[in-house]
C-alpha positions as CSV (number, residue, x, y, z in Angstrom):
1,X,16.1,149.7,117.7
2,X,18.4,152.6,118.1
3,X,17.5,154.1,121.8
4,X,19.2,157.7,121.4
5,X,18.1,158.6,124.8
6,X,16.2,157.8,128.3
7,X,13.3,158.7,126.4
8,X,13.9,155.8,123.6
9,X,15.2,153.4,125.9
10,X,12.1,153.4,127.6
11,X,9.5,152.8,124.6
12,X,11.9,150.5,122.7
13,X,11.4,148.4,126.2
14,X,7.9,148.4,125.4
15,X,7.5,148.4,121.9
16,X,7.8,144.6,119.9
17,X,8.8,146.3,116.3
18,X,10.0,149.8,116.0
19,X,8.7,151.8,112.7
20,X,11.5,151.5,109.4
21,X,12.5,155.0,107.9
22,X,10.4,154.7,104.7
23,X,13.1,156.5,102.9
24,X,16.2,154.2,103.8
25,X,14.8,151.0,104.8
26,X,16.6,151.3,108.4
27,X,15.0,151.8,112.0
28,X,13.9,155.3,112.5
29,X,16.3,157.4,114.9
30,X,16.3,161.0,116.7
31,X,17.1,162.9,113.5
32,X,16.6,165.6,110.8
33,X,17.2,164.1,107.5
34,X,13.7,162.5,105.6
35,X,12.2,160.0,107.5
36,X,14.2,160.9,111.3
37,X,11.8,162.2,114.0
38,X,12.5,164.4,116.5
39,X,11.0,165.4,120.0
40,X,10.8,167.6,122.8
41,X,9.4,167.0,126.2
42,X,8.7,169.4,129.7
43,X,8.6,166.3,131.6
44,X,4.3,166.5,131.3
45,X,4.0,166.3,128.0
46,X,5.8,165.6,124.2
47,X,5.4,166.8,120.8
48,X,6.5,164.6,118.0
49,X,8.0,165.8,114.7
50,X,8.8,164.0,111.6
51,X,10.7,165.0,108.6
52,X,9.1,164.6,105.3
53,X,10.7,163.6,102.3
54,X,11.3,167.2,101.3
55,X,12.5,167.9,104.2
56,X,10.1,169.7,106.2
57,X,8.5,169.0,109.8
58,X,5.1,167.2,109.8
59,X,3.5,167.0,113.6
60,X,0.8,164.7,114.2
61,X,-2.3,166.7,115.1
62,X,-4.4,164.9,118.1
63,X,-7.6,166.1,119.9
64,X,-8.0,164.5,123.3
């Protein structure tokens, strides 16, 4: 698990297996190449981005 910041130390405390980069095999990280993620917070709240295999942002829609 590769815990790039406060952010990712605290889930990979709490999470068992983190998710492999289905482009490289490896442990997803904070990043912009295929398969990276990346995220933003205000302290209340997070949005989660991925980056697709052609290299475009994909974010998870959710209703609540």
């Amino acid at each position: 698990m590769k815990a790039d910041s406060a952010f990712g130390r605290y889930v990979a405390q709490r999470l068992v297996l983190w998710p492999l980069n289905p482009f490289t095999g490896e442990e997803m990280h904070a990043g912009n190449k295929p398969g990276d993620f990346y995220y933003a917070t205000d302290g209340r709240s997070f949005t989660l981005t991925a980056v697709s295999s052609n290299g475009s942002s994909v974010s998870p829609s959710l209703s609540l």
